[in-house]
C-alpha positions as CSV (number, residue, x, y, z in Angstrom):
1,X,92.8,92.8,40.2
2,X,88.7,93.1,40.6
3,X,86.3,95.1,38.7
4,X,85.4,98.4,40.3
5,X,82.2,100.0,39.6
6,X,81.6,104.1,40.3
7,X,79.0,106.5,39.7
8,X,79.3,108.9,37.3
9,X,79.8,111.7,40.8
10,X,82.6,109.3,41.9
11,X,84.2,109.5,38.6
12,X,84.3,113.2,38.4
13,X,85.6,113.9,41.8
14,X,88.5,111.6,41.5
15,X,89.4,113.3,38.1
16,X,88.9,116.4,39.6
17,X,91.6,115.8,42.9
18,X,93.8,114.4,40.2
19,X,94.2,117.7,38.7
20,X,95.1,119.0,42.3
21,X,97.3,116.3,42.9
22,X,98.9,116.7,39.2
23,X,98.8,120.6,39.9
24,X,96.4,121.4,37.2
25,X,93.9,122.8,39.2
26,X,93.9,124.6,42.9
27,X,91.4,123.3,45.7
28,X,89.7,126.8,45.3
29,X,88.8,125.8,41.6
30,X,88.2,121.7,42.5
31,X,85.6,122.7,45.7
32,X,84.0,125.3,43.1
33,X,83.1,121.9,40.6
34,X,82.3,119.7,42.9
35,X,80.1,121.8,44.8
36,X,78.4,122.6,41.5
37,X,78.2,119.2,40.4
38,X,75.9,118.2,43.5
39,X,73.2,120.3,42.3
């Protein structure tokens, strides 16, 4: 298996969908983060 690289953004949106995959978090709550995070 390669190395991947990511930018810090990528990073937090694919923990953040995690969450909604896991259940952690609704969509409601993950759009609200990464809508703030491309401030």
């Amino acid at each position: 298996m390669g190395l991947i690289t990511m930018s810090e953004r990528d990073l937090q949106r694919i923990e953040v969908l995690s969450k909604v995959v896991d259940g952690r978090a609704t969509l409601v709550s993950a759009a609200r983060v990464l809508r703030a995070g491309q401030a």
